[in-house]
C-alpha positions in Angstrom: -55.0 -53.6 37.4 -57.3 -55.1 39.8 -60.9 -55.5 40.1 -61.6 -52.3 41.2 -59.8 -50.0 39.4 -61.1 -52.4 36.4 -64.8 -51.4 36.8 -64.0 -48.3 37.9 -62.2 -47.6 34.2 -65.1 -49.1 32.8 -68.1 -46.8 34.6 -65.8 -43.9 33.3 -65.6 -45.0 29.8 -69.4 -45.6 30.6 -70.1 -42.3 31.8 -68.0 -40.1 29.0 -71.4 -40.7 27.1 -73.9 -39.4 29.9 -76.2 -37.1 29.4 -75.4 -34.8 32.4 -72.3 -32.7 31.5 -70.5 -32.7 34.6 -71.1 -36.6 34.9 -68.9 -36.8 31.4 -66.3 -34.6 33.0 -66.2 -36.4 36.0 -65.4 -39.1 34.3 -62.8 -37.9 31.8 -60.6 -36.0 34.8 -60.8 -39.4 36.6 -60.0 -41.5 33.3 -56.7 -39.1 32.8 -55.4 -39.8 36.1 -55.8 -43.3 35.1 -54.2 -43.5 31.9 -55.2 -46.4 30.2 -54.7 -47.2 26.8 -58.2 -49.2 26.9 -59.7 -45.6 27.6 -57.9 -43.8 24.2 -61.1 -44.5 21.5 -63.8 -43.0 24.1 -61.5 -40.3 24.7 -61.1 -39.4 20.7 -64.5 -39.5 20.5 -65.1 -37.1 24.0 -63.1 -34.6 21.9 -66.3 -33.9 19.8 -67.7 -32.3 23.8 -66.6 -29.0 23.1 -68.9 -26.9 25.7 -67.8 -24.8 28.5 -67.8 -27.7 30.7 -63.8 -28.8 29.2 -65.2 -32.4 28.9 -62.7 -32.5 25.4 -59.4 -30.7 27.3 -59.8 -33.4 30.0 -59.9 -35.5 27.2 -57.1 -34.5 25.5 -54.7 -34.1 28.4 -55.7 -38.1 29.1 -54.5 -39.0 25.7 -51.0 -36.3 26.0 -50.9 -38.7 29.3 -51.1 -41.8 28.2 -48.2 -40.7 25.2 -47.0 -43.8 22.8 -49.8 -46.6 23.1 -52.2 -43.9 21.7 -50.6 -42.8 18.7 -51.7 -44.8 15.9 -55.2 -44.9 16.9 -54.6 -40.5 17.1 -53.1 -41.3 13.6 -56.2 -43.4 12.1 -58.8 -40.5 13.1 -57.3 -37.6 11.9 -59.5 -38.1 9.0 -62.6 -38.0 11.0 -65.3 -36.1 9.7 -65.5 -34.3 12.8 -63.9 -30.9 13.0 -63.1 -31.0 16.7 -61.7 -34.2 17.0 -59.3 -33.5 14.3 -58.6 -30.4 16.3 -57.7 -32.1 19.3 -56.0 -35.0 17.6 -53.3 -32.4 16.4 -52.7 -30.6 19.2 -52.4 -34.1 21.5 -49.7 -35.2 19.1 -47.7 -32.0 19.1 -47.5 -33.2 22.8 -46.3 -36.2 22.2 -44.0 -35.9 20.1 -43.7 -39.3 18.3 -41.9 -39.1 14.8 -45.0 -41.8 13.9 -47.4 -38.5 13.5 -45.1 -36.5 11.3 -46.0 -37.4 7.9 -50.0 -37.9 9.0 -49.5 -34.5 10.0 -48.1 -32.7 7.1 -50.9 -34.1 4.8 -53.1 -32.9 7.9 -51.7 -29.5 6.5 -54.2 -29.8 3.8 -57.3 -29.8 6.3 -60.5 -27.9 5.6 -60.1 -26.2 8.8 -58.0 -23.5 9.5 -57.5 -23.9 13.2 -56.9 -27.9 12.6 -54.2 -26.5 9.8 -52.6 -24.0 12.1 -52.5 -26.4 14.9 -51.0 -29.0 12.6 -48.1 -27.2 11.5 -47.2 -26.0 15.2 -47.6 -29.8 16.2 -44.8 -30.5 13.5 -42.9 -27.4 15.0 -42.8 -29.3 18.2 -42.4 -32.5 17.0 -38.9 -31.0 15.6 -38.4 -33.2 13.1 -36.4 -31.8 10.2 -38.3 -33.6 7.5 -40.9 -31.4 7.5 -39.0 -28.6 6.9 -40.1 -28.9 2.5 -43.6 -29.0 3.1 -43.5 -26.1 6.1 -42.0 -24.0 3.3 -44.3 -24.9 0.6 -47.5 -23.9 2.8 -45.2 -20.8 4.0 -45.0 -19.5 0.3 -48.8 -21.2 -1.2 -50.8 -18.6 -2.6 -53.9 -20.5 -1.2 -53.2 -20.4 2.3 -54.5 -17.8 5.1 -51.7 -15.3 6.8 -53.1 -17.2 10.4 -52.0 -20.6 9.3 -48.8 -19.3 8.1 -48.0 -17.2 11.0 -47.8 -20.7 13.2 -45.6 -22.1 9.8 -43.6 -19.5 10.2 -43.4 -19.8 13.8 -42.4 -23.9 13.6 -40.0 -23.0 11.1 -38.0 -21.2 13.1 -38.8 -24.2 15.9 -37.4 -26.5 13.6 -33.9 -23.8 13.0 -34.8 -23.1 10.0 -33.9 -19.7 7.8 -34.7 -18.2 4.7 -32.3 -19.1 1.7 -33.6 -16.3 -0.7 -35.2 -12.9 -0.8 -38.8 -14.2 -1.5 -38.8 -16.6 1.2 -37.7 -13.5 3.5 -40.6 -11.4 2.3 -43.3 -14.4 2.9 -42.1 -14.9 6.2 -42.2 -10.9 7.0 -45.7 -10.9 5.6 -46.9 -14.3 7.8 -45.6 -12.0 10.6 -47.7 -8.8 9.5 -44.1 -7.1 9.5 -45.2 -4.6 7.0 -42.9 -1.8 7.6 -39.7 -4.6 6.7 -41.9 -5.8 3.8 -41.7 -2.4 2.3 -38.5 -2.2 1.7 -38.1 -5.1 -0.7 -40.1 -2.4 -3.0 -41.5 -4.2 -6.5 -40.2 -8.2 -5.1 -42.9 -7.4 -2.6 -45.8 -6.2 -4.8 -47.2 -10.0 -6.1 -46.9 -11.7 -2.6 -48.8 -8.8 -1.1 -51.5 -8.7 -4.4 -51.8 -12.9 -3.9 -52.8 -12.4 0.1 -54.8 -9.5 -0.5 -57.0 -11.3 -3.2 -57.4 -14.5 -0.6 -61.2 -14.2 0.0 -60.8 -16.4 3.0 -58.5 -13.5 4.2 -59.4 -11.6 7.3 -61.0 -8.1 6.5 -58.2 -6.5 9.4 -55.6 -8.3 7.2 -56.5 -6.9 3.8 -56.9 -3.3 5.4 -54.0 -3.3 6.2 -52.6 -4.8 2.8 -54.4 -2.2 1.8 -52.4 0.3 3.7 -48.8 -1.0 3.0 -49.5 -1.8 -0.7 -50.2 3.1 -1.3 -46.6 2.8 -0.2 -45.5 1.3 -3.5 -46.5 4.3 -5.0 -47.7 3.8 -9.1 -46.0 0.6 -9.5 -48.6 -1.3 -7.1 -51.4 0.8 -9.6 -52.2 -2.2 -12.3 -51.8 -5.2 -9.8 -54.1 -3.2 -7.4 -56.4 -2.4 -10.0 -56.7 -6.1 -10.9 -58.0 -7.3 -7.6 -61.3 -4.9 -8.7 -62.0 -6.7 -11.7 -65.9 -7.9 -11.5 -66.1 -11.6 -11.9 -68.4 -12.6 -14.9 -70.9 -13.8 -12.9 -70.8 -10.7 -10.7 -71.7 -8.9 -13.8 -75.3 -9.3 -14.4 -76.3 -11.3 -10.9 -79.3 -13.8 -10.6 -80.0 -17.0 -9.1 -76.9 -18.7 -10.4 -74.1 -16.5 -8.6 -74.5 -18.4 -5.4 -73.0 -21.7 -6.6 -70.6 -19.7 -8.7 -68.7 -18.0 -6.1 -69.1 -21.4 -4.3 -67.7 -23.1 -7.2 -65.2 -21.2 -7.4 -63.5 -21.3 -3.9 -65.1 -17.6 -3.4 -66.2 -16.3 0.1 -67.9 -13.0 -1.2 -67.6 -11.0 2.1 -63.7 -11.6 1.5 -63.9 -10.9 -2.1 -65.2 -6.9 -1.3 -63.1 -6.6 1.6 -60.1 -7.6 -0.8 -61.6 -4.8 -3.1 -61.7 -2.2 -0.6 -58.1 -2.8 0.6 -57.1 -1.9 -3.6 -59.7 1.0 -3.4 -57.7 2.3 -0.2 -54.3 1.9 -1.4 -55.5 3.2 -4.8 -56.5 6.6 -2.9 -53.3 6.5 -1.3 -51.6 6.5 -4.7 -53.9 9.0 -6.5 -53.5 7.7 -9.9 -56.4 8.0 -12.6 -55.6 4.5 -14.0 -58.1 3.5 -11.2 -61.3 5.3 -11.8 -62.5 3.0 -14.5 -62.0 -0.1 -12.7 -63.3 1.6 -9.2 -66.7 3.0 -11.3 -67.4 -0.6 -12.3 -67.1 -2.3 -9.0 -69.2 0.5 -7.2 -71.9 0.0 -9.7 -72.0 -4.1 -9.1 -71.8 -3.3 -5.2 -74.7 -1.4 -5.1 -76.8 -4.2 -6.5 -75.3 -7.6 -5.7 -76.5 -8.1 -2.3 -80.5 -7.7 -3.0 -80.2 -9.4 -6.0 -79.1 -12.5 -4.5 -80.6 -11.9 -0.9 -84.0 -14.0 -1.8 -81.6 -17.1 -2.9 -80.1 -17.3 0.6 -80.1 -20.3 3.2 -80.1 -21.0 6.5 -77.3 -23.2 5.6 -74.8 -20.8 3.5 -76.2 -17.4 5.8 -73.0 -18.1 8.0 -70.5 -17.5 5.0 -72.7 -15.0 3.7 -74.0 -12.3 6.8 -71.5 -10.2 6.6 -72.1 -9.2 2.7 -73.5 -6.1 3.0 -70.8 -4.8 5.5 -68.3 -5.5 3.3 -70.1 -3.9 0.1 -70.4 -0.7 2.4 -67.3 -1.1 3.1 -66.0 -0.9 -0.1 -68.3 1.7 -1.1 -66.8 4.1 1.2 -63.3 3.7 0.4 -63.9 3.4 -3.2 -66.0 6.4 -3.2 -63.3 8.4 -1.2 -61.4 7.6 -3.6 -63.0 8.9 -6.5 -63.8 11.9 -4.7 -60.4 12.3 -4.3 -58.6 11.2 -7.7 -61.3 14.3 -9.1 -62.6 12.9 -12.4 -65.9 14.1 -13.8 -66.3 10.9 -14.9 -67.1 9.4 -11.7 -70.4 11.3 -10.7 -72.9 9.4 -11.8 -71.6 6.3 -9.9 -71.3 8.0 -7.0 -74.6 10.1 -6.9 -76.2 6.9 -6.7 -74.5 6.4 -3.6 -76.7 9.6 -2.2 -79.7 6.9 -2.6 -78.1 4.1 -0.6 -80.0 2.4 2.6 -76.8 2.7 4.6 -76.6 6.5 6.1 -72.6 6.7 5.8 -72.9 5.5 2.0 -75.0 9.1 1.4 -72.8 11.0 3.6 -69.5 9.9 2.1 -71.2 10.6 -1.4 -72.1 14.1 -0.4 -68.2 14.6 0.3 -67.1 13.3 -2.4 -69.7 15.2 -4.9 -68.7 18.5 -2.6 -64.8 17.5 -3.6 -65.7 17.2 -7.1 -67.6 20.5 -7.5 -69.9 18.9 -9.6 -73.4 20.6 -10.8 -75.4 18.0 -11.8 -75.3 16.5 -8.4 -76.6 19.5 -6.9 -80.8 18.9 -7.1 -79.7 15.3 -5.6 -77.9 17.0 -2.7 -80.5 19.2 -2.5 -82.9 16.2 -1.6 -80.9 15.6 1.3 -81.0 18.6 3.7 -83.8 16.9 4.9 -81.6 13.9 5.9 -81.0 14.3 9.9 -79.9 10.9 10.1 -76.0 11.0 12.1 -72.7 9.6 11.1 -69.4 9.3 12.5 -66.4 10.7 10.4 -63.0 11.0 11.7 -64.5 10.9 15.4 -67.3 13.6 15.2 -70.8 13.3 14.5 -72.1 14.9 11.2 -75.5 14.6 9.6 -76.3 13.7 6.1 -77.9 17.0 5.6 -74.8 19.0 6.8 -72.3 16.7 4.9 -74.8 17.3 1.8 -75.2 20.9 2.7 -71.2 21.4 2.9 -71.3 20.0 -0.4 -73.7 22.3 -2.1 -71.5 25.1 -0.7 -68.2 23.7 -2.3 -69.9 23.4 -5.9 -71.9 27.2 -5.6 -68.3 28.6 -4.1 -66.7 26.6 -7.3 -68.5 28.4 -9.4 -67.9 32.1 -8.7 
């Protein structure tokens, strides 16, 4: 390299670390064209510039460019603490393709991050190497791991020519692929994997729904498991101060938790079986206290994990109140009348229903108290108040009773 193009790599490598952002992408687009191996630990560390500029894809398409001489140093920071670089570290070596990154990469399966994970095991798809066919499996069939992650497993696998060898295998690979209508009809095999996802707090909300959905297929055999992912947690049962770092000791992201519980309380309406009013009464009760209890104990610095609490509690609510409503036990009034008091407007209009389905008397001067309520929810696409909803409800009980 002459003298030129030697200063010239050097302002670059100088410049990734400006503080204007189109200086550092500048410089990274002109350090790719160059491709020099001198340029590789600037670059790893310009994969941390994740803004709309693309100062970290320039980076990483240097370091796809400059292939072999950047391997191990990609190898020795896949352990950085940063999220990003780790990130971009997995994808580059997917690139690549140098057998060097396979095992780094398989224990790279283990990541904190999902997206590094997901982008791990499709870098080991690429790769093609048939050693990491074992481990691609394991993840494929650990109870631990998020349907996203093993989506992309699923999807190297199959990269890699791989195919089930038994009917489990076959059913965790349908359900990686959301492929619920073929996961169906494996019947009672089916039931566990489908309880272990759907009790995955880290689980998307979308994806338990719809566990939710496929699990009322399974008819009175999915009743117990189902009723199992209700259980209330100890420290769910009488909530203070200390329930924070319990679900955080325990692995526990709580919006997940309820979202997991209204996925049982769907498919349990589904099924209609009475086994699960007990455990739905208890749940509802915690719901409708949890959040405000441990509200004041909040951070800034756990709010992320945590905003979405009392949408899933609502969420819950609803379904597991439909549900109720629906099964028809006496027994379930009192829980659900102090839905009629709830904050959330759909909570005291989906109480209403339910009391109106149950025909129930005693809930009558509560319903009462809401033909005041003018206050407009969506159900099934139209727009109903609380005070029709409760006023509907009043009619079924008086019409009951002739």
């Amino acid at each position: 390299m002459g003298m030129f193009n030697l200063s010239q790599l050097e302002k670059n490598i100088k410049d990734l670390k400006n503080e204007n952002v189109d200086v550092r992408k500048r410089a990274a687009e002109k350090l790719a064209k160059l491709g020099n191996a001198r340029a590789v630990e600037p670059f790893i560390e310009a994969l941390k510039d994740r803004g709309a500029n693309g100062v970290h894809l320039s980076a990483r398409r240097a370091l796809e460019n400059i292939g072999e001489p950047a391997v191990e140093s990609l190898i020795r920071h896949l352990e950085d603490k940063n999220e990003n670089i780790r990130l971009g570290i997995v994808i580059a070596l997917g690139t690549i393709h140098d057998a060097r990154a396979v095992k780094p990469l398989i224990r790279t399966l283990r990541d904190e991050s999902i997206n590094v994970r997901r982008c791990a095991a499709k870098a080991l798809g690429e790769i093609g190497n048939i050693e990491t066919i074992g481990p691609l499996v394991f993840i494929l069939q650990d109870k631990e791991e998020v349907l996203e992650v093993k989506k992309t497993v699923c999807e190297a696998l199959r990269n890699l020519g791989w195919e089930p060898e038994n009917n489990m295998q076959v059913i965790w690979s349908l359900i990686a692929e959301q492929k619920w209508n073929e996961v169906v009809k494996y019947r009672e095999l089916a039931i566990e994997p489908l309880i272990i996802v759907l009790k995955n707090s880290h689980e998307h909300s979308a994806i338990q729904l719809s566990l939710g959905l496929t699990l009322g297929e399974f008819g009175i055999q999915a009743v117990e498991p189902l009723t199992q992912v209700l259980d209330i947690m100890d420290f769910e049962k009488n909530p203070n101060e200390h329930l924070i770092e319990e679900y955080l000791t325990n692995g526990i992201v709580p919006t997940g938790a309820w979202y997991a519980r209204q996925g049982s309380a769907f498919a349990l309406g589904d099924i209609g079986d009475r086994r699960a009013i007990a455990p739905l009464i208890r749940a509802l009760l915690v719901s409708y206290h949890l959040h405000e209890c441990i509200q004041p104990h909040l951070s800034d610095a756990l709010w992320q994990a945590w905003r979405n609490l009392d949408d899933a509690l609502h969420d819950f609510q609803r379904s597991a109140i439909r549900t109720l409503g629906n099964i028809g036990d006496d027994t379930a009034v009192d829980a659900i009348i102090q839905g009629l008091k709830s904050e959330n407007s759909s909570i005291r209009q989906c109480a209403a229903e339910a009391l109106g389905n149950l025909g129930a008397d005693r809930a009558m001067d509560h319903l009462r108290r809401l033909l005041a309520d003018h206050e407009e929810v969506v159900v099934n696409v139209k727009s109903v108040t609380v005070a029709e909803s409760a006023k509907e409800a009043l009619d079924k009980i008086k019409n009951r009773r002739k």
